[in-house]
DOSE-675223 format. One record per residue: residue number from 1; residue in one letter; x, y, z of N, C-alpha, C, O in turn. Coordinates in nm, 3 decimals, decimal comma, padded with zeros to 5 digits. Example, Ala and Ser with C-alpha at 12.3 -4.5 7.8 and 13.67 -1.06 7.14 Angstrom:
// residues 2
n:res:n_xx:n_yy:n_zz:ca_xx:ca_yy:ca_zz:c_xx:c_yy:c_zz:o_xx:o_yy:o_zz
1:A:01,319:-00,569:00,780:01,230:-00,450:00,780:01,320:-00,330:00,780:01,424:-00,332:00,846
2:S:01,285:-00,225:00,708:01,367:-00,106:00,714:01,290:00,003:00,787:01,341:00,114:00,804
This chain:
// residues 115
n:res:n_xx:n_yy:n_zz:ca_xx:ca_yy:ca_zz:c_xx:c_yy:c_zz:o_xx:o_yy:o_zz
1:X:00,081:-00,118:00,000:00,000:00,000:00,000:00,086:00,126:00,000:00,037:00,227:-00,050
2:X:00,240:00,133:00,063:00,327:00,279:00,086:00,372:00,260:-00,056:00,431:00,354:-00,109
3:X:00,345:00,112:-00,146:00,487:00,158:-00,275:00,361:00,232:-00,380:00,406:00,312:-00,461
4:X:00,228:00,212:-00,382:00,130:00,308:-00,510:00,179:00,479:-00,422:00,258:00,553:-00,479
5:X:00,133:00,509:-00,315:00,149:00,647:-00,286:00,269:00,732:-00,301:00,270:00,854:-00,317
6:X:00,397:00,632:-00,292:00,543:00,656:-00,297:00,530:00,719:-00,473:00,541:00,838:-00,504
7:X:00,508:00,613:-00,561:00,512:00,620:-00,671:00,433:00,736:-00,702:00,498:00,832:-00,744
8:X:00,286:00,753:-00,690:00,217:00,887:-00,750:00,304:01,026:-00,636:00,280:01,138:-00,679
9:X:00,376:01,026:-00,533:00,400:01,153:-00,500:00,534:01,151:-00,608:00,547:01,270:-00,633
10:X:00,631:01,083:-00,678:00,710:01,082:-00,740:00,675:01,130:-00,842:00,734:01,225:-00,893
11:X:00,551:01,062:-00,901:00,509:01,143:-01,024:00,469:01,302:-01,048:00,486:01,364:-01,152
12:X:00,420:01,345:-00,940:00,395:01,473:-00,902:00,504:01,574:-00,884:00,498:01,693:-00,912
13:X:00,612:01,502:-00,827:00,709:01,583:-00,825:00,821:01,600:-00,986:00,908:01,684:-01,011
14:X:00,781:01,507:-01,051:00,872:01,514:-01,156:00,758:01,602:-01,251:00,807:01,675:-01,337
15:X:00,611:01,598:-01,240:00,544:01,696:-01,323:00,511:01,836:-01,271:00,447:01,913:-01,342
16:X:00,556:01,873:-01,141:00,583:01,962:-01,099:00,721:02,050:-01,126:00,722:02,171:-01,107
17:X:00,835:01,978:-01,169:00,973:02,043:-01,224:00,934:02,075:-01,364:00,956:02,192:-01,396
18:X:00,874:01,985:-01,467:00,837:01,991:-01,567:00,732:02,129:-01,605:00,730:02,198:-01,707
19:X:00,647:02,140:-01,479:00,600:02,295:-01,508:00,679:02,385:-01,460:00,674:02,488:-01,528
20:X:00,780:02,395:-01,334:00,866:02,521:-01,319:00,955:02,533:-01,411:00,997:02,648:-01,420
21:X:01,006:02,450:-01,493:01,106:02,473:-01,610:00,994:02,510:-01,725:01,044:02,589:-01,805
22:X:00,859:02,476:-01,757:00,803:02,551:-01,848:00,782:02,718:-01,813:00,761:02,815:-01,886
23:X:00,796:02,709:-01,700:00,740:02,877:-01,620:00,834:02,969:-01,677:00,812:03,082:-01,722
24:X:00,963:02,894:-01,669:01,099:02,958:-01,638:01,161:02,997:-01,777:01,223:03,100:-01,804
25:X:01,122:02,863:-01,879:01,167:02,901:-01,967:01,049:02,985:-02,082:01,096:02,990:-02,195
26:X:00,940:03,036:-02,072:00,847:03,142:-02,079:00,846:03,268:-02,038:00,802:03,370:-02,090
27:X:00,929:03,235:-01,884:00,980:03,334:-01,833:01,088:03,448:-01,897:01,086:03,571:-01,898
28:X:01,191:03,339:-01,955:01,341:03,408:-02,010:01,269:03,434:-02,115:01,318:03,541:-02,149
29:X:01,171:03,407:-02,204:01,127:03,416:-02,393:01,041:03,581:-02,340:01,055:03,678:-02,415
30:X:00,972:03,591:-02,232:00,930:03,724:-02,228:01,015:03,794:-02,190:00,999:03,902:-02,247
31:X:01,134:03,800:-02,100:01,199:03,878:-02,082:01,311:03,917:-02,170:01,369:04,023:-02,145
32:X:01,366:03,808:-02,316:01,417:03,855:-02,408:01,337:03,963:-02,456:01,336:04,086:-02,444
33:X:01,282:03,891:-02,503:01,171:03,982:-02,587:01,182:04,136:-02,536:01,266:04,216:-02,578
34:X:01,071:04,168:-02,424:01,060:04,275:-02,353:01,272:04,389:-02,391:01,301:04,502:-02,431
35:X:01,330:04,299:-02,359:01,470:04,417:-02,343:01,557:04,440:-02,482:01,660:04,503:-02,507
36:X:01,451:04,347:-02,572:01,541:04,336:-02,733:01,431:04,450:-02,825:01,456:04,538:-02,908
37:X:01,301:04,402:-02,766:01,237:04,469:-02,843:01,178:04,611:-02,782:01,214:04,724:-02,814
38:X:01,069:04,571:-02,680:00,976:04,667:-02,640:01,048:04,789:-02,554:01,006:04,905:-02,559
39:X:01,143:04,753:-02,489:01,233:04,884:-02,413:01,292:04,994:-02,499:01,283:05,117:-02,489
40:X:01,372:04,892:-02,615:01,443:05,037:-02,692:01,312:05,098:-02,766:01,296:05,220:-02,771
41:X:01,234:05,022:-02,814:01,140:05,148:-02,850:01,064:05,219:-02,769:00,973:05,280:-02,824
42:X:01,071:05,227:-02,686:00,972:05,281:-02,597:01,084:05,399:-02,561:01,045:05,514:-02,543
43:X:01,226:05,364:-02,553:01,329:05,475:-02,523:01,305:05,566:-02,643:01,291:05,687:-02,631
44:X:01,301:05,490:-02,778:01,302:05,593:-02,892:01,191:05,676:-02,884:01,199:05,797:-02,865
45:X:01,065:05,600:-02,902:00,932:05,693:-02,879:00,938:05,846:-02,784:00,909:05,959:-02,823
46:X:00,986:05,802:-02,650:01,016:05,911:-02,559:01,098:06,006:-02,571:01,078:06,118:-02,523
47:X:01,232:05,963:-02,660:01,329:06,035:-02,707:01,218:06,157:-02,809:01,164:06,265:-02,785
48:X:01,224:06,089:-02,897:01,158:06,157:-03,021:01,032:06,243:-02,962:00,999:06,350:-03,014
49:X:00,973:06,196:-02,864:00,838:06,317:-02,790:00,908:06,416:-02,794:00,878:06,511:-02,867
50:X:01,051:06,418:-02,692:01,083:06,496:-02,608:01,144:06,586:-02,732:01,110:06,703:-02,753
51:X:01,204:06,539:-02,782:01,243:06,654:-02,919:01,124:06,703:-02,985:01,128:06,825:-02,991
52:X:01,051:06,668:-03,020:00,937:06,763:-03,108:00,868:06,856:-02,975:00,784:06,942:-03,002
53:X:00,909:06,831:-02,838:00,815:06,928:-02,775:00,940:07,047:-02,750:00,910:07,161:-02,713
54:X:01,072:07,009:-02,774:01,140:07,110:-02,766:01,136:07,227:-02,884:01,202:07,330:-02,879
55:X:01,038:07,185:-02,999:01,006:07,273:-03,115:00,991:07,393:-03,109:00,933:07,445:-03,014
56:X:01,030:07,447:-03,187:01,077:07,624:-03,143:01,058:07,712:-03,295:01,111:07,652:-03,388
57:X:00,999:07,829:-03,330:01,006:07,909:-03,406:01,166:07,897:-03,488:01,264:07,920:-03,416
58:X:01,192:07,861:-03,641:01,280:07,907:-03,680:01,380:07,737:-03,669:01,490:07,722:-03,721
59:X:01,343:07,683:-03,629:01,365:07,527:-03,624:01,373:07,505:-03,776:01,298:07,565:-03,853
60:X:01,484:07,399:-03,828:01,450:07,305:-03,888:01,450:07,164:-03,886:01,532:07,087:-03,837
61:X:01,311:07,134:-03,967:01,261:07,039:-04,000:01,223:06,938:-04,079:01,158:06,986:-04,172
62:X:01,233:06,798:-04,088:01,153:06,700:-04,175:01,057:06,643:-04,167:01,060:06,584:-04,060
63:X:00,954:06,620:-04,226:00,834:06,541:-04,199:00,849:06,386:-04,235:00,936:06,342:-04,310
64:X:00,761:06,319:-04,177:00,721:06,188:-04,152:00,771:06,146:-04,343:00,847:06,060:-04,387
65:X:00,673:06,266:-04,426:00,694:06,258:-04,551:00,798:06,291:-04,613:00,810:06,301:-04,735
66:X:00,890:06,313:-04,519:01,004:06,386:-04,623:00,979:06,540:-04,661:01,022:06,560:-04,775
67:X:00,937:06,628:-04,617:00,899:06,771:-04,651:00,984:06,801:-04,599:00,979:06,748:-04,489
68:X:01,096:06,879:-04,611:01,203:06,967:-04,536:01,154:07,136:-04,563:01,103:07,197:-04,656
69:X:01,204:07,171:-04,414:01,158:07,322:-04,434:01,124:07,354:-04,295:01,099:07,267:-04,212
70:X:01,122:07,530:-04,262:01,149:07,572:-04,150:01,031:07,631:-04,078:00,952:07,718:-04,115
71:X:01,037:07,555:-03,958:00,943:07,593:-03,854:00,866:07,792:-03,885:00,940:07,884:-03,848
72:X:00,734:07,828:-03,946:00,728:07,944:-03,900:00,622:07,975:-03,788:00,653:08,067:-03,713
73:X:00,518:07,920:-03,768:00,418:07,908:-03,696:00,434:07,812:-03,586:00,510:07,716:-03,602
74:X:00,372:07,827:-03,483:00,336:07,700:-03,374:00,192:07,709:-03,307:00,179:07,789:-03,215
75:X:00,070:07,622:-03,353:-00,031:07,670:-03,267:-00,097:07,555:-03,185:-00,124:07,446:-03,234
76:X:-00,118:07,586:-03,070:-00,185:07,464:-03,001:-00,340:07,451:-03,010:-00,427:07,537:-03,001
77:X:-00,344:07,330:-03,029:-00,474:07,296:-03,000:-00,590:07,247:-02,893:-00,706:07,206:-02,898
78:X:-00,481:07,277:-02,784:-00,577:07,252:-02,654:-00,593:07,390:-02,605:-00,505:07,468:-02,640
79:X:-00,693:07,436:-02,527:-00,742:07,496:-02,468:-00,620:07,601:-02,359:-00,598:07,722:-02,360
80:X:-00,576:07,510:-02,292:-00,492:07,522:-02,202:-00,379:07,611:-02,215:-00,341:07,684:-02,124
81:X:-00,297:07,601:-02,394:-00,188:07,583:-02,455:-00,094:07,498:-02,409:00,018:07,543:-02,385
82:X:-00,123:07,357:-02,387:-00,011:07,294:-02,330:00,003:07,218:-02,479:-00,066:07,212:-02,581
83:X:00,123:07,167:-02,435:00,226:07,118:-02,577:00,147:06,960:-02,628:00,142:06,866:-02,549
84:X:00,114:06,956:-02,711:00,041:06,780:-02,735:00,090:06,763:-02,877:00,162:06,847:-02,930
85:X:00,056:06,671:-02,929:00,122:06,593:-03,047:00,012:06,600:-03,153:00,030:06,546:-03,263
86:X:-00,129:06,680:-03,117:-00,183:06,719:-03,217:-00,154:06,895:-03,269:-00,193:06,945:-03,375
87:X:-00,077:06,962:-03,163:-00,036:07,091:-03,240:00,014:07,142:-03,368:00,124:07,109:-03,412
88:X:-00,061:07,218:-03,426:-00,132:07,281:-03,578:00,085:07,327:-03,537:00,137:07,363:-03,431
89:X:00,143:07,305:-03,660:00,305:07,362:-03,724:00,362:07,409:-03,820:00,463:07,348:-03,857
90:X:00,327:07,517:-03,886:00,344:07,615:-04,002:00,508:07,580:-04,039:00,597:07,643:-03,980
91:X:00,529:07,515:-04,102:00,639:07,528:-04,202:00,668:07,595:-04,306:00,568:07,613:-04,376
92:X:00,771:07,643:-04,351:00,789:07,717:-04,489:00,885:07,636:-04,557:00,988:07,598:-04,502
93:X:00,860:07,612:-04,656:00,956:07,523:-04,738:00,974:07,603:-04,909:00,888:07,599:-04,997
94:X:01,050:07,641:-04,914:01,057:07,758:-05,043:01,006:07,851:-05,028:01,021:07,927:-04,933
95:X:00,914:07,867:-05,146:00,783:07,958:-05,140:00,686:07,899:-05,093:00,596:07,981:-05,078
96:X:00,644:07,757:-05,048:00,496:07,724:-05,005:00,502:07,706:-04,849:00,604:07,678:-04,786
97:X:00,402:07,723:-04,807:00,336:07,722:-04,665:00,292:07,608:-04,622:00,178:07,599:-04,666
98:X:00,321:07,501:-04,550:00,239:07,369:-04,480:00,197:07,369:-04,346:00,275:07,398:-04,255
99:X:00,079:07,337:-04,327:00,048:07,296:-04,169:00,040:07,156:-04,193:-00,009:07,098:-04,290
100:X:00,113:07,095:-04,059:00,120:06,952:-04,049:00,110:06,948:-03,888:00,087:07,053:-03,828
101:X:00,123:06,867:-03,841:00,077:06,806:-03,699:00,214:06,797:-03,662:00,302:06,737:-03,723
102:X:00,225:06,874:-03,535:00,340:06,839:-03,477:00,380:06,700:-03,470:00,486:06,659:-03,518
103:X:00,273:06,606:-03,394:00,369:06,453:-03,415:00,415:06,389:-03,525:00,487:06,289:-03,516
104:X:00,378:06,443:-03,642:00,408:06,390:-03,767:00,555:06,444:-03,834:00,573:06,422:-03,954
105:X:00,686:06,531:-03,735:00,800:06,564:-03,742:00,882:06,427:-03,728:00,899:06,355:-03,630
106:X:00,919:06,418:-03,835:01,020:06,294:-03,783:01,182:06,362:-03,759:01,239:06,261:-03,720
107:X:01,244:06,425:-03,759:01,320:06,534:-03,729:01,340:06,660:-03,742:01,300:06,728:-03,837
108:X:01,424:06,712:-03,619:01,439:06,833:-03,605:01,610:06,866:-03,615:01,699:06,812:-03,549
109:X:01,623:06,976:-03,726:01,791:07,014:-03,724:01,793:07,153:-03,656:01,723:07,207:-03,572
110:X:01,883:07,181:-03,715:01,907:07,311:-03,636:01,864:07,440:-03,639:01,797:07,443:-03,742
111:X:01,861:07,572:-03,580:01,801:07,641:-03,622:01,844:07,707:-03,743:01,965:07,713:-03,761
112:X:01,753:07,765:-03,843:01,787:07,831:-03,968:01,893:07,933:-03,933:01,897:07,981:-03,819
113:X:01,978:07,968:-04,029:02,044:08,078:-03,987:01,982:08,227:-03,982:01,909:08,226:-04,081
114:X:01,972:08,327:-03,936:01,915:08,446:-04,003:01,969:08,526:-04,130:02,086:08,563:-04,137
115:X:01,859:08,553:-04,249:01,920:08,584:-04,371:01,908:08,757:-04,338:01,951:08,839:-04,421
């Protein structure tokens, strides 16, 4: 009668390692993941906020599209005037005039020189 109970707590314990090594190794596949993938972008995303809210009159700029050309306008669209990623951004690029959405800057260079 002690050798069936001996035997099923044996079994339990060997399908009990069998799930902490599945835990574990699920464990390491999310935590690759998470520090290969989801961290650096989340650094870039924040990076890149923090530069388009440093946007300034006289800035230059590129768009998402490739439009190069210099900051002339800045207008907000909240109430408040606090800085958001839907703010109205007057560019001049030659002779033509664009409003585009602030979040839609995919870089910012330096300021224009004064002519």
């Amino acid at each position: 009668m002690t050798v069936p109970v001996v035997a099923s707590l044996a079994a339990l314990q060997v399908a009990g390692n069998q799930v902490a090594s599945m835990i574990f190794m699920y464990g390491a596949i999310f935590a690759i993941f998470y520090f290969v993938l989801l961290r650096p972008q989340q650094k870039q995303r924040k990076a890149h906020n923090e530069m388009v809210k440093q946007l300034k009159k006289g800035d230059e700029v590129v768009t998402a599209g490739g439009l190069v050309g210099e900051v002339m306008h800045i207008a907000p669209r909240a109430a408040d005037g606090a800085v958001g990623m839907e703010d109205r951004v007057t560019i001049k690029s030659g002779e033509s005039r664009v409003v585009i959405e602030r979040g839609r800057i995919a870089r910012v260079g330096a300021s224009a020189p004064a002519a």
